[in-house]
C-alpha positions, -999 to 999 in steps of 0.1 A, spaced: -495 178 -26 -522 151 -17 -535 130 -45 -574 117 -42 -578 79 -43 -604 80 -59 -599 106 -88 -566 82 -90 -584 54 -94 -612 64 -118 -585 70 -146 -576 37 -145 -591 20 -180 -625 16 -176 -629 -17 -202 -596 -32 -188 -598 -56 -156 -573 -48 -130 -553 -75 -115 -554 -73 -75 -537 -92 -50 -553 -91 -13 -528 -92 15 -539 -118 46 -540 -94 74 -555 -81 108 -586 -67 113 -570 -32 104 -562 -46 70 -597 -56 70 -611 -21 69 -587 -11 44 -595 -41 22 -635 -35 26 -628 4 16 -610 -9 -15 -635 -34 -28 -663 -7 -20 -643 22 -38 -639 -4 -69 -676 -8 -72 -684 21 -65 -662 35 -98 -670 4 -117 -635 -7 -118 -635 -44 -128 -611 -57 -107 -601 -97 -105 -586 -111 -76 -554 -134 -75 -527 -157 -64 -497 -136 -73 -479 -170 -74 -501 -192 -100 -501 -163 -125 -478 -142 -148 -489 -103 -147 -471 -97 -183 -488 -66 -199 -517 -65 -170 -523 -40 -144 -516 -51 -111 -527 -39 -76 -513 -43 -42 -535 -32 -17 -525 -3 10 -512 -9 44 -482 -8 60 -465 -39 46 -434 -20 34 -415 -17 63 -386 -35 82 -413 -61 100 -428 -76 71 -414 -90 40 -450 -102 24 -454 -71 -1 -415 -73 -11 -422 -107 -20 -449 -103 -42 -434 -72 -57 -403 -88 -65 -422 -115 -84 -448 -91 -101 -418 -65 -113 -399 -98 -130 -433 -105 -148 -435 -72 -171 -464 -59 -163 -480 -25 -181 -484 -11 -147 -482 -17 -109 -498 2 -85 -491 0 -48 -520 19 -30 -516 41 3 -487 24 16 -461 34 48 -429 26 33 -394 25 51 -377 -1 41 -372 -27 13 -346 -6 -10 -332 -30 -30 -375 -37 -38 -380 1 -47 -342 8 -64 -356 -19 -91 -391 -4 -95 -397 12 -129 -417 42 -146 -447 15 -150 -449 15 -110 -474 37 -91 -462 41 -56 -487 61 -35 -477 67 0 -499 78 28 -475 101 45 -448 127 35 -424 107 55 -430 74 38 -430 100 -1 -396 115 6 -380 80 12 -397 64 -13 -388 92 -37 -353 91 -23 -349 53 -31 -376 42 -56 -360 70 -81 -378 57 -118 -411 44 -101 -439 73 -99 -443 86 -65 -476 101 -51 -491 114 -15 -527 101 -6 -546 97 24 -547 64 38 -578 43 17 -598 35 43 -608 73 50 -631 71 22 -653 44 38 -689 52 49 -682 37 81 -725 37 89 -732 22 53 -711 -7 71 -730 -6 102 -760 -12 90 -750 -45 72 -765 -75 89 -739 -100 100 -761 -132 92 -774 -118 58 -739 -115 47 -727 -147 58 -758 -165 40 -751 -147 5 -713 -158 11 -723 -191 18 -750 -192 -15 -724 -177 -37 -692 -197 -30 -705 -228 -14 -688 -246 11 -653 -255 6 -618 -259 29 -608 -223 24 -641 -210 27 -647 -228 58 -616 -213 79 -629 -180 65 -663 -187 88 -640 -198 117 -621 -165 116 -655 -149 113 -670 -169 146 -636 -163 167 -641 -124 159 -679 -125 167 -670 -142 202 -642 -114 206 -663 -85 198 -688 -102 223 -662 -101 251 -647 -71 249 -684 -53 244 -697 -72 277 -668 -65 300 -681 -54 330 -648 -27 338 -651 -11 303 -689 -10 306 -688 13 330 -657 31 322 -666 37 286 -631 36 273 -619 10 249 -576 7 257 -565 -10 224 -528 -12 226 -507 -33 204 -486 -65 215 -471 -74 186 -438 -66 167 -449 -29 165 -456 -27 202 -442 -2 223 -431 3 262 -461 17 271 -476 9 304 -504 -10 295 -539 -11 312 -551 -38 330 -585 -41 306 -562 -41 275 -574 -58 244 -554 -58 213 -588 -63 192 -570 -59 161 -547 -87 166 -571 -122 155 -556 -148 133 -544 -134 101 -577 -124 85 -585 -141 47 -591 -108 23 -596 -127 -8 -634 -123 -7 -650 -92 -2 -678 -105 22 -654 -117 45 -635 -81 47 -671 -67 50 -682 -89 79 -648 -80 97 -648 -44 95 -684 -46 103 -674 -68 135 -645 -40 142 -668 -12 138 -695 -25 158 -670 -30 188 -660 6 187 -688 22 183 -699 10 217 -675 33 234 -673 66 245 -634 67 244 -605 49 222 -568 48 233 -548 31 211 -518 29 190 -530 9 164 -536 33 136 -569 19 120 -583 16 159 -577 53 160 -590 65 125 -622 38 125 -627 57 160 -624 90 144 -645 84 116 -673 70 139 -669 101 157 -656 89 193 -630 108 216 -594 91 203 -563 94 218 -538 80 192 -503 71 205 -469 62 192 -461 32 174 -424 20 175 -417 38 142 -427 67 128 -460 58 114 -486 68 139 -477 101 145 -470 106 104 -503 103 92 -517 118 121 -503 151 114 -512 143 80 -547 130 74 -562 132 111 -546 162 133 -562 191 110 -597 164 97 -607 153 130 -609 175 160 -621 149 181 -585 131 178 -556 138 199 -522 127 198 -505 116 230 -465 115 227 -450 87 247 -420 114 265 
């Protein structure tokens, strides 16, 4: 039985700060990361974010944000985990996750460790393997976004407020770079001529999780930039707004990158969500989109 998020998350201690390590990313962890910094206001959850490296987590609560990080391609959230467990914290928390692989990370994990998966396939392994951690079923966290509260933000406004509030400095400044690059992207692909007049967005992946799909010619892997910086939340803000923005001018989405399909979904387009190379796509499809959204439909690759 699914959990809610965000009844999860409002139990948390209410005078405690939370502890909350932001993964680098693609612009799909960028709509997740915006959906978790807006849910944390939003409870009044004082949250702090870190450097999992330049800090011990001993009697703290720590949070890893949701994703799909878990799973034989990365090794990021394993990492961090590893460190974190060593540490003794009162309690981690790993939020909507897809999990399949990393045993020896999850055979280690105690009762203090919240593992919330965001798909029956990714629970019953984790349960399988992660046997003293506590194991729930969630939708994936960027569902509970208001994707038109986002819209709405004005690019430049948020930018300027960044800029007064953190100043200038080398880390920021790569931040605005990334944030440029994706404003020239989303100009691109929202001014092509051939998917002007066709309407449809093809967002296919060309990474690891790629598949052997036969690609169109007018294919554009928009969630693919640089690694996105997630450690402020302006910067997740401005990327899911430049994301969401691309989208929404589209009639039509094919895609197998999952956050493609569900920021499509939510922003009521026609979707056509396709395999990944694991089981993930198709997972929380059945579980969080098939039966939600109507306007979504899976397309097997056989």
């Amino acid at each position: 039985m699914k959990i809610k998020i965000d009844e999860y998350l409002e139990s948390l201690p209410k005078n405690e700060i939370i502890y909350y390590y932001p993964n680098p990313g693609n612009a799909g962890d960028a709509l997740i990361a915006c959906a978790t910094f807006k849910l944390f206001r939003k409870l009044g959850i004082k949250y702090r974010i870190v450097d999992y490296r330049e800090q011990c987590f001993r009697g703290k609560i720590f949070v890893y944000p949701g994703g799909g990080n878990l799973v034989r391609y990365y090794d990021t959230a394993d990492r961090v985990l590893r460190k974190v467990v060593n540490d003794d914290p009162r309690k981690i928390i790993v939020l909507p996750h897809t999990i399949e692989a990393h045993k020896y990370l999850l055979k280690n994990m105690k009762s203090n460790v919240d593992i919330i998966c965001r798909d029956p396939v990714s629970y019953q392994y984790v349960k399988d393997n992660a046997v003293s951690a506590n194991v729930f079923l969630a939708d994936d966290l960027f569902f509970s976004a208001d994707v038109k509260e986002i819209l709405q933000k004005n690019i430049l406004l948020l930018m300027g407020g960044f800029l007064f509030k953190y100043k200038p400095r080398r880390e920021l400044l790569k931040a605005i770079k990334e944030v440029f690059i994706g404003l020239a992207r989303a100009y691109n692909v929202v001014h092509s001529k051939k998917r002007i007049q066709s309407g449809v967005l093809n967002a296919f992946r060309t990474d690891e999780e790629r598949t052997d799909i036969n690609i169109p010619d007018d294919n554009i892997d928009i969630s693919l930039p640089p690694s996105v910086r997630l450690n402020h939340e302006t910067i997740a803000e401005i990327n899911s707004r430049l994301l969401l923005m691309t989208i929404d001018h589209f009639k039509e989405i094919r895609t197998n990158r999952l956050h493609i399909a569900i920021a499509g979904a939510l922003l009521g387009k026609e979707v056509f969500l396709y395999p990944n190379n694991y089981f993930k796509n198709e997972a929380v499809y059945n579980s969080s989109l098939k039966h939600a959204f109507p306007n979504v439909c899976w397309v097997s690759n056989s």
